[in-house]
C-alpha positions in Angstrom: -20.9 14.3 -12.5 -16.8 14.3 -11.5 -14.8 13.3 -14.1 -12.5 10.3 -13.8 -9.3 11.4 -13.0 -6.4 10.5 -15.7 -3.8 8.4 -14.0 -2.5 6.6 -17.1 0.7 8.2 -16.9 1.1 7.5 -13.5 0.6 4.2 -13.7 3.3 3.7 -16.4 6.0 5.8 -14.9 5.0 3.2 -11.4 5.6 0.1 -13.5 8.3 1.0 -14.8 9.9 2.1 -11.6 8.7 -1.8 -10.0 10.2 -3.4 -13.0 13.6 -1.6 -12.5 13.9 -2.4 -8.8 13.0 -6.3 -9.3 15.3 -6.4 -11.7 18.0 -4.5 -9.5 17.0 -6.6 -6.6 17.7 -10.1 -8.6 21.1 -8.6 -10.0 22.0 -8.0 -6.4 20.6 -11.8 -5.4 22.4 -13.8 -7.9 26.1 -13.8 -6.3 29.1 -15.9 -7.8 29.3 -19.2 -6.3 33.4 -19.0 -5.2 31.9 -15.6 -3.2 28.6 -17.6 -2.0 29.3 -21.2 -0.9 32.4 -19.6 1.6 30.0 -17.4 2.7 27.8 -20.1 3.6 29.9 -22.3 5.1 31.1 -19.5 7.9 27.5 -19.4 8.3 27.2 -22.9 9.4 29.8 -22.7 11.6 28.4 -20.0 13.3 25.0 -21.8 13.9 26.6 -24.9 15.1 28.9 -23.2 17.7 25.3 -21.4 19.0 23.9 -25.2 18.0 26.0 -26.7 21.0 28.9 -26.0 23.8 31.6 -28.0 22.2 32.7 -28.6 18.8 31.1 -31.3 16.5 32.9 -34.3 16.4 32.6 -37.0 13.8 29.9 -39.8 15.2 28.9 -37.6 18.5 25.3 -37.3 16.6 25.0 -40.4 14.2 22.9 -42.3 16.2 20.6 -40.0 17.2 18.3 -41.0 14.4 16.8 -44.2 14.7 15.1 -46.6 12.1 15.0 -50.5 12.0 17.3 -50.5 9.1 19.6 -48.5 11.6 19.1 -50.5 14.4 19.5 -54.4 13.0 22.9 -55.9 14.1 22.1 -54.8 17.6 21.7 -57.1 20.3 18.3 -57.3 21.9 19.2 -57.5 25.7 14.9 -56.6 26.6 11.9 -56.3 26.5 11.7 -52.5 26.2 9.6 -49.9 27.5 6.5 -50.9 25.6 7.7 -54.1 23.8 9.0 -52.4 21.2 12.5 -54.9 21.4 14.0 -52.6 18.4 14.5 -48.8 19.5 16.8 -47.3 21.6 16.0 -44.5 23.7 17.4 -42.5 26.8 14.4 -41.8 29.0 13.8 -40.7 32.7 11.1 -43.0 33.2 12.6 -46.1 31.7 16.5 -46.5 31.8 16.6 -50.2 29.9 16.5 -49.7 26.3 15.2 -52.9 24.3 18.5 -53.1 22.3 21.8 -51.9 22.7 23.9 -48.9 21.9 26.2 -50.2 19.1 26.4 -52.6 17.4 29.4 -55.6 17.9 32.4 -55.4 16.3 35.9 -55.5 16.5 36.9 -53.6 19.6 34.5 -55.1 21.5 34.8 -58.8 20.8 37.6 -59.2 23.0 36.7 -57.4 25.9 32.8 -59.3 25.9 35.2 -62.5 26.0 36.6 -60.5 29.4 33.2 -59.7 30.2 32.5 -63.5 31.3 34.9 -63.8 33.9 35.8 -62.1 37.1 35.3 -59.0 36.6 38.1 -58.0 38.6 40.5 -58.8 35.5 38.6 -55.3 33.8 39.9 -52.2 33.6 38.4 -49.3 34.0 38.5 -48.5 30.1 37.0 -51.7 29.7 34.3 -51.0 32.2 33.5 -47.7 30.4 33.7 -49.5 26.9 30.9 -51.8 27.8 28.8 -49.0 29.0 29.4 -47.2 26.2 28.1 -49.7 24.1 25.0 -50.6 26.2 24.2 -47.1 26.6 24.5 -43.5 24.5 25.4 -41.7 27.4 25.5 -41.5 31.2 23.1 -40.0 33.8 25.0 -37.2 34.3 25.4 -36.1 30.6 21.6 -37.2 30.0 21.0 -34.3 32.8 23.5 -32.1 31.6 22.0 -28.3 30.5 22.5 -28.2 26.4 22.3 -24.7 25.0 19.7 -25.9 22.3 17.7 -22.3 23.0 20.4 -20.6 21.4 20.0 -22.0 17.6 16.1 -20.9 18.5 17.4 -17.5 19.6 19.8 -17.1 16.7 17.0 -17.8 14.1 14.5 -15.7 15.5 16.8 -12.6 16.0 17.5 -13.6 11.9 14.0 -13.6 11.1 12.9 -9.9 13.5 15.6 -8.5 11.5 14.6 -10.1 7.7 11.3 -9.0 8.4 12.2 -5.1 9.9 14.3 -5.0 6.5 11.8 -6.1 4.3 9.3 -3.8 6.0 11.9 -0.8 5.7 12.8 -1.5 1.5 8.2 -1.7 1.1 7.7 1.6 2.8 11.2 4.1 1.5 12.5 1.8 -1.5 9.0 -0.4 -3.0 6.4 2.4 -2.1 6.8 5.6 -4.1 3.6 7.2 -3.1 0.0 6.4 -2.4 -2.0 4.5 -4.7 -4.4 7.1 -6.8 -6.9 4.3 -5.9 -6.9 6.1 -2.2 -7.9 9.5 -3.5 -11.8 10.6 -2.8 -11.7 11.9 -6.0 -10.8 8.3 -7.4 -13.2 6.5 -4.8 -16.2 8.9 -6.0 -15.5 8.5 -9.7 -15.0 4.9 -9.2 -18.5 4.7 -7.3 -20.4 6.4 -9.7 -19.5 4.8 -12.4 -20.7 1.9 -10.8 -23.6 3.2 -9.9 -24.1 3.7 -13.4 -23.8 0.2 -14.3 -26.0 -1.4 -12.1 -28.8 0.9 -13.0 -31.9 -1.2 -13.9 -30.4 -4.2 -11.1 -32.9 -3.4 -8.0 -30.7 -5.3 -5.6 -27.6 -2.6 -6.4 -27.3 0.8 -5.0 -28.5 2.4 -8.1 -32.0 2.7 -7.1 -30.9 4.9 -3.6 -29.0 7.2 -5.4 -30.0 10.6 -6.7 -28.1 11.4 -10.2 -29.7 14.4 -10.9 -28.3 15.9 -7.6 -25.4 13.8 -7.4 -26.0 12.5 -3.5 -27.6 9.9 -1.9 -31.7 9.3 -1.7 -32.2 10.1 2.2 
């Protein structure tokens, strides 16, 4: 019968080595906050330059989200692509929202008062005012090509290269060695001994195996 091979002080050398590198590996993870929030705000820059073609400006995307706490205050000028008198979309199909844009308020009081009479008294920034608040954008900026892929793109290319790094530290840094669980020796040793234990079951393997002769029953 093969012995058992002693890896006891294998095993205690490997845990300690797994122990040392988690514990290196979280030193290295918990940064300072004044060098990590910095960090982290060039990082959002980044991904909102890639995120669109011109710079973020305050209110370009605040209505982009819709709700009907968001959308009361709005006029309801119709009946909407399916009835639905209190969203606001931009669609191909159907270019008449149920409601409009933004809401009333100030700046536009005066010119809806213009808005009643000839329109020949409007100027062209009044025009384009009233538009603006019937209707997020126009047909050509509806059309217009966004570079959304390139967010996609970014994150991918930073989740390939997470993952090639990760794979990298397992098989130099996390692995040292081959499990002794992989050795025939070990698989033999292990087998037997379960063989051994299940001798008297007759739905195990011990009744197929020869222990005098150490092999198989053919």
């Amino acid at each position: 019968m093969a012995p058992v091979p002693a890896h006891a002080k294998w095993y205690d050398s490997f845990v300690i080595h797994k122990i040392g590198l988690i514990r290196n590996l979280w030193g290295q993870m918990v940064l300072v906050k004044s060098l990590l929030f910095p960090r982290l705000t060039k990082v959002s820059i980044l991904a909102r330059s890639l995120h669109q073609s011109n710079p973020l400006r305050e209110g370009d995307l605040g209505d982009l989200k819709w709700s009907w706490e968001r959308n009361a205050g709005r006029e309801v000028v119709g009946h909407g692509k399916d009835g639905d008198e209190g969203s606001y979309a931009d669609r191909y199909d159907f270019w008449y929202p149920g409601i409009r844009f933004r809401k009333e308020d100030d700046v536009i009081k005066a010119v809806r008062v213009k808005e009643k009479g000839d329109w020949k008294n409007l100027s062209i920034e009044d025009k384009k005012l009233l538009y603006r608040y019937s209707f997020r954008q126009t047909l050509a900026e509806f059309d217009a090509h966004r570079p959304y892929w390139k967010l996609t793109g970014f994150y991918t290319f930073v989740g390939i290269i997470f993952t090639l790094a990760y794979s990298i530290y397992t098989d130099l840094i996390a692995t040292v060695g081959s499990s002794p669980t992989f050795d025939p020796e070990w698989v033999d040793a292990t087998t037997e001994k379960e063989l051994y234990e299940d001798i008297g079951y007759f739905n195990s393997g011990a009744p197929y195996y020869d222990f005098e002769n150490n092999k198989w029953k053919v």
